[in-house]
C-alpha positions in Angstrom: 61.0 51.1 129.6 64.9 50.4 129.8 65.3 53.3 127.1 63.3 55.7 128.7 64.9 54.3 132.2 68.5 55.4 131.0 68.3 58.9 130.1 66.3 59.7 133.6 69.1 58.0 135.4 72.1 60.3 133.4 69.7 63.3 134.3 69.7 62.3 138.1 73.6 61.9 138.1 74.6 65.1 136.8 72.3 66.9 138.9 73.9 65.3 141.6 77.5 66.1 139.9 76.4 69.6 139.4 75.1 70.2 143.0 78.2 68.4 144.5 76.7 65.0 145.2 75.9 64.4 149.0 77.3 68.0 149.7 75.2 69.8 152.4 77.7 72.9 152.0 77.3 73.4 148.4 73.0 73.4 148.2 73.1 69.5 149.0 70.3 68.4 151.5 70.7 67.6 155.2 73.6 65.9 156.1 75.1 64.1 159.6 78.3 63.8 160.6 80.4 61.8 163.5 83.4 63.7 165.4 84.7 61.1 167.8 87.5 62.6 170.6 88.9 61.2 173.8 88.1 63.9 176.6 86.6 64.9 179.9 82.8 65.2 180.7 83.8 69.2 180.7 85.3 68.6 177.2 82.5 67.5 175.6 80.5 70.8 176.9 83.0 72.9 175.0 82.8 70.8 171.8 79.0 71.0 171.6 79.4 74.7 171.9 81.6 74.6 168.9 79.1 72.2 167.1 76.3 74.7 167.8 78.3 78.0 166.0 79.0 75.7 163.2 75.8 74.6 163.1 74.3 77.9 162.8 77.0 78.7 159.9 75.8 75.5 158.1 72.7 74.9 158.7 72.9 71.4 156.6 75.5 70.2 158.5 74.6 68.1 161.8 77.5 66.8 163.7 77.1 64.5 166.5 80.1 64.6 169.0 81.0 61.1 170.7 83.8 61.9 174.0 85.3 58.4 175.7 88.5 58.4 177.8 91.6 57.7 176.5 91.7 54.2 176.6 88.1 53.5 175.7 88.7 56.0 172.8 91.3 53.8 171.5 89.9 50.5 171.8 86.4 52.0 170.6 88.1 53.3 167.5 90.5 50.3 166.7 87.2 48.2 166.7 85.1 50.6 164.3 88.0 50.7 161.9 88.4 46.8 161.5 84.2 46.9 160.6 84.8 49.4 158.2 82.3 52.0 160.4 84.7 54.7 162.1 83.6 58.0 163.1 83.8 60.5 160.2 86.5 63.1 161.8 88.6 61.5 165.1 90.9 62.9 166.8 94.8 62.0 166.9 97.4 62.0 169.2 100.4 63.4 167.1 103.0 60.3 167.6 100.5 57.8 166.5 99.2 59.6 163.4 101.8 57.4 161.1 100.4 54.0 162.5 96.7 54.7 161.0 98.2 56.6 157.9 100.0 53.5 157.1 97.1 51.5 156.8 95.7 53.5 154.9 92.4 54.4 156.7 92.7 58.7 156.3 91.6 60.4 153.8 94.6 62.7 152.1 93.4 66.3 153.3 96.1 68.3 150.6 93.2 68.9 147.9 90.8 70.3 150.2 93.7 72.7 152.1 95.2 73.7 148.1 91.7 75.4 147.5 92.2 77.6 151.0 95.6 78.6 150.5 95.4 80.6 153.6 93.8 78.0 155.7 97.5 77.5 157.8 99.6 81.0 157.6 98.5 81.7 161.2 99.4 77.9 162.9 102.3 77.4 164.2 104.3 75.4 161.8 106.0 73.3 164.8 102.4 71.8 165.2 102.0 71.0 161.4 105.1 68.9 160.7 103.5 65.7 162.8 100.7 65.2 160.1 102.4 66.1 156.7 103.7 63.3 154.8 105.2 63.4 151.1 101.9 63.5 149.7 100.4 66.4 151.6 98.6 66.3 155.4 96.5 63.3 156.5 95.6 65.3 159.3 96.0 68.6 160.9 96.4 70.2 164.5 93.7 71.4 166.7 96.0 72.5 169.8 99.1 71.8 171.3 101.2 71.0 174.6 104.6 72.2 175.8 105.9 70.9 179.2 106.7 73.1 181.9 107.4 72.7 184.6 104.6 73.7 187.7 105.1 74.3 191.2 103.2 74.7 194.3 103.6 78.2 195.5 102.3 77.0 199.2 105.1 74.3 199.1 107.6 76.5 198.5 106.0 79.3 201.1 106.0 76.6 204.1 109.7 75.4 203.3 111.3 79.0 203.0 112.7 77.9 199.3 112.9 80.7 196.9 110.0 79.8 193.9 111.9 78.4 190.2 113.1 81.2 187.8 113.5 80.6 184.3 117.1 80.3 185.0 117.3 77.2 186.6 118.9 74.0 185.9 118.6 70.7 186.8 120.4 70.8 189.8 119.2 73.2 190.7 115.7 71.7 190.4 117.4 68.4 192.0 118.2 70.7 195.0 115.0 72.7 195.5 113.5 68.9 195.4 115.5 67.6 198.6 114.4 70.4 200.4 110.7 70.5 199.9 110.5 66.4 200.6 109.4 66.4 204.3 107.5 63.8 206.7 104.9 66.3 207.4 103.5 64.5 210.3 106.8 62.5 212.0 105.3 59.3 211.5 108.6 58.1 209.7 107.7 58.1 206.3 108.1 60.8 203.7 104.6 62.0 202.8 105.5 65.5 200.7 108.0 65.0 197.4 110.0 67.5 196.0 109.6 66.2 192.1 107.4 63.7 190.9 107.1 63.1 186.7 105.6 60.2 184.5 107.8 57.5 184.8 105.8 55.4 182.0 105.4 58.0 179.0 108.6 60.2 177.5 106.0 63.0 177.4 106.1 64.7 180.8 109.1 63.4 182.4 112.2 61.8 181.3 112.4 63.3 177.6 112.6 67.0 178.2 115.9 65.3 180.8 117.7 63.5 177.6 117.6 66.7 175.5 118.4 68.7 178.2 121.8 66.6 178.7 122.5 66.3 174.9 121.2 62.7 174.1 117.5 62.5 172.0 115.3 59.7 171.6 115.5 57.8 168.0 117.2 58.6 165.3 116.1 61.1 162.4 115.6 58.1 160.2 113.5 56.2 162.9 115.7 53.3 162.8 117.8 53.3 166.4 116.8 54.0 170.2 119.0 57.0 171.4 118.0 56.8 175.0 120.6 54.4 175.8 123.4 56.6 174.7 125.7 58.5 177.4 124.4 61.8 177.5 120.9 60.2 177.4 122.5 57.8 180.6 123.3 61.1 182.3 119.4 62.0 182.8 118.6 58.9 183.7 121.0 58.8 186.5 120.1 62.3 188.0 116.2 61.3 187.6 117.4 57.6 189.4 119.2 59.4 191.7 116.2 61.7 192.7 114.5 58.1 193.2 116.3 56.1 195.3 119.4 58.0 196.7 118.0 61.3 198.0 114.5 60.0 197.8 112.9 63.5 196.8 111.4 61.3 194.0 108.5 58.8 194.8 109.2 55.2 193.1 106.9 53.4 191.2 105.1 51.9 194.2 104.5 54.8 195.9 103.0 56.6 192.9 101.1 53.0 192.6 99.8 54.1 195.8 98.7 57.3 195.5 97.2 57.2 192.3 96.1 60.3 189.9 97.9 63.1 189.6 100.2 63.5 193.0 100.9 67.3 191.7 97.3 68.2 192.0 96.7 65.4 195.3 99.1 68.2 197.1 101.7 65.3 197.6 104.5 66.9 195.4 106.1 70.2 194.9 106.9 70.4 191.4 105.8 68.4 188.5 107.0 68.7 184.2 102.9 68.7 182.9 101.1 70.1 179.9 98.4 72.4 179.9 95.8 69.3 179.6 96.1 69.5 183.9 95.1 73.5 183.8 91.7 73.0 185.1 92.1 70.4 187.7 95.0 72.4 189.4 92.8 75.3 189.0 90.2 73.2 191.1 93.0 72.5 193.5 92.4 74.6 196.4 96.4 75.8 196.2 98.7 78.4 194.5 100.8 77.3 191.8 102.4 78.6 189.2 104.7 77.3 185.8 108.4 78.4 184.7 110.3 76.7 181.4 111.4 73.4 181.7 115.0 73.3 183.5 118.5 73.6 181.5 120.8 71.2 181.5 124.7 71.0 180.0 122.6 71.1 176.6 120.8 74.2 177.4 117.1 74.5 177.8 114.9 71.7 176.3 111.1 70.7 176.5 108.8 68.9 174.2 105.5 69.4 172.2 103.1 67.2 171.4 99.8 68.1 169.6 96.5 67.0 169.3 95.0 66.7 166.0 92.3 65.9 163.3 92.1 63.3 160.8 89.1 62.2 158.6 88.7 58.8 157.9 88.5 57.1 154.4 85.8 55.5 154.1 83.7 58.7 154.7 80.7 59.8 152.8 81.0 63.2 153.5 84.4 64.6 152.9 83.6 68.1 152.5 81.3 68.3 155.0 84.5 67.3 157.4 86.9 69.2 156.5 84.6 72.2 156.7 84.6 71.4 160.1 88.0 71.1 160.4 88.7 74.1 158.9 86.0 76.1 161.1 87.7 75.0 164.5 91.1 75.9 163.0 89.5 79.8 162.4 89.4 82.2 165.2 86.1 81.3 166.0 87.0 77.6 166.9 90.1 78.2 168.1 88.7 80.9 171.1 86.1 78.5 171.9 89.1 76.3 172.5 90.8 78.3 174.5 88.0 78.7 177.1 88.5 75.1 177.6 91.6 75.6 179.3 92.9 72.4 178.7 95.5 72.9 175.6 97.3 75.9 174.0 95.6 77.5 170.5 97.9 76.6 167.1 96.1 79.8 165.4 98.8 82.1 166.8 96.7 84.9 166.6 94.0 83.5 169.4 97.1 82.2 171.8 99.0 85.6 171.7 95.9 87.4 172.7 94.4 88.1 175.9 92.3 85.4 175.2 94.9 82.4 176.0 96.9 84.5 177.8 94.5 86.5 180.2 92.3 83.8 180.9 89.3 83.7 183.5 89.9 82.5 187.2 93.7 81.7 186.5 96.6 83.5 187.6 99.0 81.1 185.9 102.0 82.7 183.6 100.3 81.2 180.2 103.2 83.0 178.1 105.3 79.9 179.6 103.4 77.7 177.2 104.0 80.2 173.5 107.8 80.3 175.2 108.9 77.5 175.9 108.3 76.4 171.8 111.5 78.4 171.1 113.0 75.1 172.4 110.7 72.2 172.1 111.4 68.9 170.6 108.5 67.1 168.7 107.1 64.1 170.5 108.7 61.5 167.9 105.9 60.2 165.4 107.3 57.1 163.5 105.3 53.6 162.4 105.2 51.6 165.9 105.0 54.6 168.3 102.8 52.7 170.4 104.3 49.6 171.1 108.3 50.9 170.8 106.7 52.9 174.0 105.4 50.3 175.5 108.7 48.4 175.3 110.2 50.9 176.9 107.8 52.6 179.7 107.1 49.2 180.8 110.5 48.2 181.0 111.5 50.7 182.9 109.1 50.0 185.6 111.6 47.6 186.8 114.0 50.6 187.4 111.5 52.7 188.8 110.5 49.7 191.5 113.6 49.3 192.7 113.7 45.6 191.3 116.1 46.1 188.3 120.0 48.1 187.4 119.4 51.3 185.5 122.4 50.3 183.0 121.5 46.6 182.1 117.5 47.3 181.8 118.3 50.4 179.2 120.5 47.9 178.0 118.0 45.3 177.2 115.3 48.0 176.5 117.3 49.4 173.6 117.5 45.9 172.2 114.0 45.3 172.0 113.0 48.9 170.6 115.4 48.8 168.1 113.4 45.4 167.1 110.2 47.6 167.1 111.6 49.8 164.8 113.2 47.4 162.6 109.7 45.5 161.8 108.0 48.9 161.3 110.5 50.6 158.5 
């Protein structure tokens, strides 16, 4: 029996071999894959849109599309990594794409991109550099954000106060802000802002202020915190001053307060935002619009962040993956995509077109968005991106409470990211 046994099994494995093993895309049978993504309800309609056209263009292929908000994403991913069960494909916010490469959990996506040279001619390479490392691309973009800065047209209307030109500058933003703070109904308190931005994250906020002002974040090498620097100091003082001396600014309690979005609650004027919020201002009930980000003494300065894929490891189907990768990166996954609303294209091809740029129900200037990459700064990816920001959004919520001196926190906030770093070289 074992003799017979032996030569049935070799015949069983090179069939396999020769058919491309658990390959539904090469003649293999029926095949299921996981694409896990953090997201809206509205989100996940979109995605199982895309799912169904590539469905149809592989018909072996099944993916099944799991959509959590960000923080359950995160959690819900950390936990299926450490039992060795994650999600085939998941998607990845650009600065913390070197944590999980690290470790070692995504699969190296070079040898599948070498065989379709053409794959990336069309992306826009400022999307690509997050996810390439010295051995090729663990991972590759799906869309991206640049931060503008949006304004509420009936705001401006009400308060007389010509509308934001891509000319402006900070002060001049810091000016158009003390005139559109009000109290609305003469109760005492201020209940319309000028300016409001995220006081936690670097994303839409207090970055695109350092460049602007000549200072940066961390250091090429990823080994020193920038943002205590002097030009860096400068921006923080305008934004502090917004805050607490001409008040055009809410502080952290306030905001506390509030809650959400105070841009699209109709309680500020002007907000720096990616095109994520699109569709709730949309939903609004107001007129806004978007111009680049301010200049300051360094010129003009914004920053872009992507989205991305990665595949994991461990997975069974690799091919099967990247094929789906591959067909949202074409123009058929990319204008899905785009009817989203909620992020730019990278294919340049669908973003330039009237597709992204003309799109249904929306009189915003998208072109502000393709622009405004003529002067973006990456989000910074490094090891540690996640707790080196916690260090420092959540020690500057002293500042932003009122409770603690601008100088001596970033101070003592430099300190302690510099430690961050350090541990994660």
């Amino acid at each position: 029996m074992k003799k017979i046994l032996f030569p049935i099994l070799m015949v069983i494995v090179l069939l396999l071999t020769a058919c491309g093993g658990k390959t539904g895309t090469t003649g293999g049978g029926p095949v299921t894959i996981t694409f896990s993504t953090w997201g809206a309800p509205e989100e996940l309609a979109v995605w199982k849109q895309i799912v169904a056209d590539f469905e149809a263009a592989n018909p072996n292929i099944t993916v099944n599309v799991e959509v959590s908000d960000w923080g359950a994403y995160w959690d819900k991913l950390k936990t299926q990594l450490a039992a060795n069960t994650p999600p085939d494909i998941f998607a990845m916010d650009a600065p913390l794409f070197l944590d999980y490469q690290s470790r070692g959990v995504l699969l190296n996506l070079q040898p599948y991109i070498d065989k379709n040279p053409d794959m990336l001619k069309d992306v826009y390479p400022q999307t690509l550099s997050a996810y390439q490392t010295s051995d090729g691309y663990y991972g590759l973009p799906r869309d991206f954000q640049t931060i503008v800065l949006f304004y509420n047209k009936d705001m401006f209307d009400a308060a007389s106060v010509p509308y934001p030109t891509a000319d402006w500058t900070w002060d001049d933003l810091r000016a158009a802000a003390r005139q559109l703070t009000k109290d609305t109904n003469g109760d005492g308190k201020i209940d319309q802002y000028g300016f409001v931005f995220d006081q936690w994250d670097m994303e839409p906020g207090w970055s695109e202020a350092i460049w602007a002002y000549g200072g940066d974040i961390v250091s090429a090498d990823h080994t020193k915190t920038l943002i205590g620097d002097p030009a860096a100091r400068q921006a923080w003082q305008l934004l502090s001053d917004m805050v607490f001396v001409d008040k055009s600014v809410p502080d952290a309690n306030t905001i506390g307060q509030y809650g959400g979005d105070l841009f699209q609650a109709k309680v500020a004027a002007m907000t720096p935002m990616g095109h994520w919020a699109v569709p709730g201002y949309n939903a609004g009930g107001f007129k806004y619009d978007a111009v680049p980000m301010p200049k300051g003494p360094a010129g003009h300065a914004t920053s872009v962040n992507s989205a991305g894929f990665v595949v994991a490891k461990v997975t069974k189907y690799p091919q099967e993956a990247f094929d789906f990768i591959k067909f949202v990166l074409s123009q058929s996954g990319q204008t899905r995509l785009a009817e989203l609303g909620f992020a730019c294209p990278v294919l340049k091809t669908v973003a330039e077109s009237p597709i992204f740029l003309q799109q249904s129900g929306s009189t915003l200037n998208q072109q502000v968005f393709l622009d405004s990459l003529a002067f973006a700064h990456m989000k910074p990816v490094f090891k540690g991106y996640d707790e080196w920001a916690s260090v420092v959004g959540d020690g500057m919520g002293a500042v932003w409470r009122g409770e603690a001196d601008l100088n001596t926190t970033l101070n003592d906030i430099v300190t302690q990211a510099d430690a961050v770093l350090d541990k994660n070289k």
